[in-house]
N, CA, C and O atoms as CSV, one atom per row, in Angstrom:
chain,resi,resn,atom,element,x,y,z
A,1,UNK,N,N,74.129,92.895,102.838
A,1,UNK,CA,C,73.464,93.909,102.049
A,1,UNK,C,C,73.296,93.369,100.635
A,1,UNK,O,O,74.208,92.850,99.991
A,2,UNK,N,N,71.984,93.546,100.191
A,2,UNK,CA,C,71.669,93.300,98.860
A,2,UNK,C,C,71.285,94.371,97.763
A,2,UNK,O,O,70.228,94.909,98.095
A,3,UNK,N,N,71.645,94.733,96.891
A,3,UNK,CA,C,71.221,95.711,96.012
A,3,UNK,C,C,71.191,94.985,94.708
A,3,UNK,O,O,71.982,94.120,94.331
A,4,UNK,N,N,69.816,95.629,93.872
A,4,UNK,CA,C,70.134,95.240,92.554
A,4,UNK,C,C,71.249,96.335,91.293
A,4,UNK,O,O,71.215,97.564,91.232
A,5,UNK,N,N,71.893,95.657,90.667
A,5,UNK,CA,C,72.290,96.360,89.720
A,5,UNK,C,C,72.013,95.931,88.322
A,5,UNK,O,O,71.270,94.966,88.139
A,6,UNK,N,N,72.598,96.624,87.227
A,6,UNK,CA,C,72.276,96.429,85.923
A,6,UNK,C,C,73.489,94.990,85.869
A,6,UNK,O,O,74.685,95.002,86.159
A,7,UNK,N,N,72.702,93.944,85.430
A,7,UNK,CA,C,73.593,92.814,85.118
A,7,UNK,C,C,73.034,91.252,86.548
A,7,UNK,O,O,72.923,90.028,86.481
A,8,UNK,N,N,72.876,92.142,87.466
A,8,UNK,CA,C,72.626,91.078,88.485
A,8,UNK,C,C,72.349,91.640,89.828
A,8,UNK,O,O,72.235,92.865,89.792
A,9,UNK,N,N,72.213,91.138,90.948
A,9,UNK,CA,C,72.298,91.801,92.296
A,9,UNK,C,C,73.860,92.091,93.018
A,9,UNK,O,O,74.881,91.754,92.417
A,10,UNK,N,N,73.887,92.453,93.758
A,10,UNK,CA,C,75.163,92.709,94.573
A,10,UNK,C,C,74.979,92.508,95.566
A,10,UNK,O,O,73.939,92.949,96.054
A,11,UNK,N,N,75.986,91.658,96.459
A,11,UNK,CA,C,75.730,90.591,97.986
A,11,UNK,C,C,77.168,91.583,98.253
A,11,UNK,O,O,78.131,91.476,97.494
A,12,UNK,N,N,77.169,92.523,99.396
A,12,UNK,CA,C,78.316,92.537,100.070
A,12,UNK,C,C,78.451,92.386,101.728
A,12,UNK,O,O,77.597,92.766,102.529
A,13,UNK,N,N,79.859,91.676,102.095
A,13,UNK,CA,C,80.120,91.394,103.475
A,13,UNK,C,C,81.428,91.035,104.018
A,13,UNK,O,O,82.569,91.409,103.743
A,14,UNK,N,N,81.073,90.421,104.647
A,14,UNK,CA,C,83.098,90.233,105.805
A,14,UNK,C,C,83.268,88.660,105.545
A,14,UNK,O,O,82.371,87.888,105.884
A,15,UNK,N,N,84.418,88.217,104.947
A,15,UNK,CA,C,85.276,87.428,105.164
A,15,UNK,C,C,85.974,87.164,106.015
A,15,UNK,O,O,86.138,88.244,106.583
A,16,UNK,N,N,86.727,86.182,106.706
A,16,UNK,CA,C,87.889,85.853,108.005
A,16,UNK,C,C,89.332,85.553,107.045
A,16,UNK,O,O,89.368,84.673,106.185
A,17,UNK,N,N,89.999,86.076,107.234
A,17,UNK,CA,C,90.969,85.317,106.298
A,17,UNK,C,C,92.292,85.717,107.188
A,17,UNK,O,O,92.832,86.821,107.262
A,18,UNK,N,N,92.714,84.282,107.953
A,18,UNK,CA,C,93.727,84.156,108.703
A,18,UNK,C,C,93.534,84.738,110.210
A,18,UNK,O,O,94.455,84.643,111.020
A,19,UNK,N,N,92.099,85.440,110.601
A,19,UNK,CA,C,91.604,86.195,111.616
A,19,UNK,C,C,91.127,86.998,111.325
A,19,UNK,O,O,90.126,87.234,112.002
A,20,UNK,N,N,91.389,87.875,110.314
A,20,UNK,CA,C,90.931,89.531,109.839
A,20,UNK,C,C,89.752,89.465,108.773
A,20,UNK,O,O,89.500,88.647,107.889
A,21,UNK,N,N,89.301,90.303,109.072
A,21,UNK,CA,C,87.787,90.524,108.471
A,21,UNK,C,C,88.267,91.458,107.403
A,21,UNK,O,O,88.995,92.430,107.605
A,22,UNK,N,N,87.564,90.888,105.702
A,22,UNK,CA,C,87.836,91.701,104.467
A,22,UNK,C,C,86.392,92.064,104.022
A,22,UNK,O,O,85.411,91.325,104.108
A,23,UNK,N,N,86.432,93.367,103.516
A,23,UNK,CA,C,84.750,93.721,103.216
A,23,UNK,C,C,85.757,92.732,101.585
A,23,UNK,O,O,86.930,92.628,101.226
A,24,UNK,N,N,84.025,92.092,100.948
A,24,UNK,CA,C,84.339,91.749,99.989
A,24,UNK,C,C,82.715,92.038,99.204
A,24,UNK,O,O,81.779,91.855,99.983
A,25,UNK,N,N,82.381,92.393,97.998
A,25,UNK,CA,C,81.312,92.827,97.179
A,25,UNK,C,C,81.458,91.904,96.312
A,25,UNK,O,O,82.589,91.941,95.830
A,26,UNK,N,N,80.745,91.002,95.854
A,26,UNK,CA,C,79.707,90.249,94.390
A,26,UNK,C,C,78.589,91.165,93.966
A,26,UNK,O,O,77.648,91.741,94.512
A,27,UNK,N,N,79.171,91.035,92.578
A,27,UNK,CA,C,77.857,91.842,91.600
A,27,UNK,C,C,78.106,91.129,90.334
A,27,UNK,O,O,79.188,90.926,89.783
A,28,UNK,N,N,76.964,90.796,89.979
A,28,UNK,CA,C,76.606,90.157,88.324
A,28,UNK,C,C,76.351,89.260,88.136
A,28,UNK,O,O,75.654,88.666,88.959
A,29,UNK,N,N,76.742,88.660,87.003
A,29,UNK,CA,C,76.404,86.874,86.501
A,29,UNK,C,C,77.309,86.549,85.819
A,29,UNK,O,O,78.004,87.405,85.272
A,30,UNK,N,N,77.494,85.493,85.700
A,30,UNK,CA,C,79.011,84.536,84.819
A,30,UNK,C,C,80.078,84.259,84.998
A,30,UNK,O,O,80.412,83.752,86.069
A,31,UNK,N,N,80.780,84.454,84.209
A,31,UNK,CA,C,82.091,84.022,84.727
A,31,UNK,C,C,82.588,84.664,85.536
A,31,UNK,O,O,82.187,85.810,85.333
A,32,UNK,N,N,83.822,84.641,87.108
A,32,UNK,CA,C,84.557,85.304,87.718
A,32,UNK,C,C,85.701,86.041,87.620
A,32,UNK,O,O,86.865,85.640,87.622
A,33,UNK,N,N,85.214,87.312,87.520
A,33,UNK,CA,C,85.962,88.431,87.559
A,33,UNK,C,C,86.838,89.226,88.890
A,33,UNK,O,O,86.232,90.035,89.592
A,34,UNK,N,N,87.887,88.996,89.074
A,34,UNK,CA,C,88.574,89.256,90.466
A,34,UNK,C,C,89.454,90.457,90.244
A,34,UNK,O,O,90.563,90.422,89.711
A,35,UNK,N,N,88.641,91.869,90.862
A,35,UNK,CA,C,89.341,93.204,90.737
A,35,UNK,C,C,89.913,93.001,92.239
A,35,UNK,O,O,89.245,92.594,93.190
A,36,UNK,N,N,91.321,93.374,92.267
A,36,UNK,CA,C,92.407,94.092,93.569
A,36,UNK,C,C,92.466,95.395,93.260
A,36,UNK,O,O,92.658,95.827,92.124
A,37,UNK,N,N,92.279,96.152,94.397
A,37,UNK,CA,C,92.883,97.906,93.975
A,37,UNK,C,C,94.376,97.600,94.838
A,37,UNK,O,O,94.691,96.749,95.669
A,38,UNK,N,N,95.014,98.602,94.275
A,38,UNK,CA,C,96.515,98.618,94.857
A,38,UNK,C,C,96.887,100.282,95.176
A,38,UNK,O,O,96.302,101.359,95.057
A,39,UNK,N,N,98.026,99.873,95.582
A,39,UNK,CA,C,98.521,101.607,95.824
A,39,UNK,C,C,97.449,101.783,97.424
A,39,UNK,O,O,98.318,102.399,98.039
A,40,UNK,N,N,96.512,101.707,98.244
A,40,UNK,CA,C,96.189,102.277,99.102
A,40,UNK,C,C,95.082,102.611,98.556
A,40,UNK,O,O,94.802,103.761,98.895
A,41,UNK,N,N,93.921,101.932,97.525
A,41,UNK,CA,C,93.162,102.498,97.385
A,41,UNK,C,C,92.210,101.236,97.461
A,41,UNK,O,O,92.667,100.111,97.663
A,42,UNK,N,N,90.483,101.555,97.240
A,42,UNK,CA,C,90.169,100.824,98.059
A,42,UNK,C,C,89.041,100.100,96.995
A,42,UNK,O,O,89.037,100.645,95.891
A,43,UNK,N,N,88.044,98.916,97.153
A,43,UNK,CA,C,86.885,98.554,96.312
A,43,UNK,C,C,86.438,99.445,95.452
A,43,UNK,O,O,86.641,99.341,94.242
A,44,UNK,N,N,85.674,100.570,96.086
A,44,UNK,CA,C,84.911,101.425,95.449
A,44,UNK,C,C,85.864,102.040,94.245
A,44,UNK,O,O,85.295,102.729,93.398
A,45,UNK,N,N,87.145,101.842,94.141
A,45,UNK,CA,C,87.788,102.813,92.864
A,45,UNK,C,C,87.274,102.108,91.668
A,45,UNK,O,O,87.453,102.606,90.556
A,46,UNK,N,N,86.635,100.961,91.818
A,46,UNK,CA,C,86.410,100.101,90.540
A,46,UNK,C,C,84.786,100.503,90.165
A,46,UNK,O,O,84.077,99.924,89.343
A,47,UNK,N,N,84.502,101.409,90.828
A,47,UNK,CA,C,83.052,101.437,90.224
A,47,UNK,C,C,82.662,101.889,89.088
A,47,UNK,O,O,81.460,101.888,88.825
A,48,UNK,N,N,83.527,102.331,88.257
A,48,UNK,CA,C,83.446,102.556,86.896
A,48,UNK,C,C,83.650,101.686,85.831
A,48,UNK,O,O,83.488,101.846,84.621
A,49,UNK,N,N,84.062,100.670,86.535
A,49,UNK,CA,C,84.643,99.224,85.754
A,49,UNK,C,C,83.284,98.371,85.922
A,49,UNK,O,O,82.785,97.609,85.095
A,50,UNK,N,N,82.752,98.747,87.393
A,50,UNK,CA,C,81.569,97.195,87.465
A,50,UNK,C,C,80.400,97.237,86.611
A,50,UNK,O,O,79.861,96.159,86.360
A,51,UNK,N,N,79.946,98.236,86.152
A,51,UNK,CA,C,78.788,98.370,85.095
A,51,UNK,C,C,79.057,97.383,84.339
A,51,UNK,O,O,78.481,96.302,84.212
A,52,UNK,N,N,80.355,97.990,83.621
A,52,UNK,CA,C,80.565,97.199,82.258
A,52,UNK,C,C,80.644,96.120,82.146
A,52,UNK,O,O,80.374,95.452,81.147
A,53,UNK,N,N,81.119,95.694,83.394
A,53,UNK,CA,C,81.418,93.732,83.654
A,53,UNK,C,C,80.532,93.152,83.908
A,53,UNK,O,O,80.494,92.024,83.416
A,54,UNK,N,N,79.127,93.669,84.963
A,54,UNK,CA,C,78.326,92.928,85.623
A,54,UNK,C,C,77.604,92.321,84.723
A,54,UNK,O,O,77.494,91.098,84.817
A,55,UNK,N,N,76.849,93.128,83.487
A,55,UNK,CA,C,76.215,92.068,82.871
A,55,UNK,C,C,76.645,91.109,82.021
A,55,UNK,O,O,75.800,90.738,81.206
A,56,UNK,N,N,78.024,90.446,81.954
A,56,UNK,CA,C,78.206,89.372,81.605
A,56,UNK,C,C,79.378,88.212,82.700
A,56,UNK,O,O,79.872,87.096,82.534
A,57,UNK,N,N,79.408,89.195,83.742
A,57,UNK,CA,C,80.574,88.357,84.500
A,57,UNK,C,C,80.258,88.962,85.945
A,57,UNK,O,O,79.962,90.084,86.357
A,58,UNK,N,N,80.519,87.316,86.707
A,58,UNK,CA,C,80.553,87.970,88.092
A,58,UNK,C,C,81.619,88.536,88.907
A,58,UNK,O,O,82.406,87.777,89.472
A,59,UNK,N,N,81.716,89.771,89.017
A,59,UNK,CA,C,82.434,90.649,89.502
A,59,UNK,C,C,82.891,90.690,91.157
A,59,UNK,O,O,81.962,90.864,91.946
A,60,UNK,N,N,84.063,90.562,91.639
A,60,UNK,CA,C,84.328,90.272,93.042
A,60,UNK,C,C,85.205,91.130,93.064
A,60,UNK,O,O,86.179,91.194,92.314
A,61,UNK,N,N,84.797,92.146,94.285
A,61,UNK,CA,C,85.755,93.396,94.636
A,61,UNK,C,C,86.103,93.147,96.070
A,61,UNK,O,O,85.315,92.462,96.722
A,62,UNK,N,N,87.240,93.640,96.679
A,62,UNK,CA,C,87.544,93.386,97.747
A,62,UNK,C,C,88.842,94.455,98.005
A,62,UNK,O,O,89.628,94.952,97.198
A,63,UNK,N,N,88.695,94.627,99.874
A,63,UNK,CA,C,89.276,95.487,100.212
A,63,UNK,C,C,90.654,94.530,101.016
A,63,UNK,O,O,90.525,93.349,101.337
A,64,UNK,N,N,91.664,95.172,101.185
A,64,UNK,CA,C,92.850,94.286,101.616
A,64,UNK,C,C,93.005,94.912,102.846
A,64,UNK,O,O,92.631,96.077,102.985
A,65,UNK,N,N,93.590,94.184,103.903
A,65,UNK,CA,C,93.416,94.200,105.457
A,65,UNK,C,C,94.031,95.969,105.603
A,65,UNK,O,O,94.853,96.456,104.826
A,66,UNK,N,N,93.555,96.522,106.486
A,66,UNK,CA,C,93.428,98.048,106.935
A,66,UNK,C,C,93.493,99.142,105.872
A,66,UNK,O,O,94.154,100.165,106.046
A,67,UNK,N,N,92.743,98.881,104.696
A,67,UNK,CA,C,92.405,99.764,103.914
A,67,UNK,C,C,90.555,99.006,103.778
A,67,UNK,O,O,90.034,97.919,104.027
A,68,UNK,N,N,90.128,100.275,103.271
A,68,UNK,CA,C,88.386,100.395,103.184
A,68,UNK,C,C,87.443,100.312,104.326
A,68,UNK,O,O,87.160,100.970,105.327
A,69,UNK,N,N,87.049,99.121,103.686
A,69,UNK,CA,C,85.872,98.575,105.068
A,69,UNK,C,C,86.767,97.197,105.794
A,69,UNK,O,O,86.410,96.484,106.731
A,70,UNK,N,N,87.791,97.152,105.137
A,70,UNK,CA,C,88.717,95.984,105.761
A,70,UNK,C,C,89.135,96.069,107.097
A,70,UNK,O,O,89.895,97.037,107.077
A,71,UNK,N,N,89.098,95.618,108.314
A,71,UNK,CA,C,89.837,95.773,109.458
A,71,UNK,C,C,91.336,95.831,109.314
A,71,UNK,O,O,92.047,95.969,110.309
């Protein structure tokens, strides 16, 4: 899936990591920015954060194995 946002486009999809599939989201341009949610919560809690980052940094959100879109 591709969407544009303010700052850059956004590519999201599935990773393998060790067998298990992680939804993981890119949005923006520049330098790499690596948000974890914790506690049981999931990518999307950062969407108030990615505006602000995307247009100067590329932003990588990701869900951790059986929370989100994560298997």
């Amino acid at each position: 899936m591709t969407t544009f946002v303010r700052g850059g486009f956004t590519r999201a999809g599935f990773v393998r990591v060790g067998g298990v599939p992680h939804h993981v989201e890119v949005t923006g341009r520049g330098p790499v920015c690596v948000l974890g949610a914790g506690l049981g919560l999931g990518w999307f809690d950062w969407d108030p954060v990615v505006p602000l980052l995307a247009p100067h940094r590329t932003v990588v959100r990701f869900d951790r194995p059986g929370l989100g879109l994560s298997g």
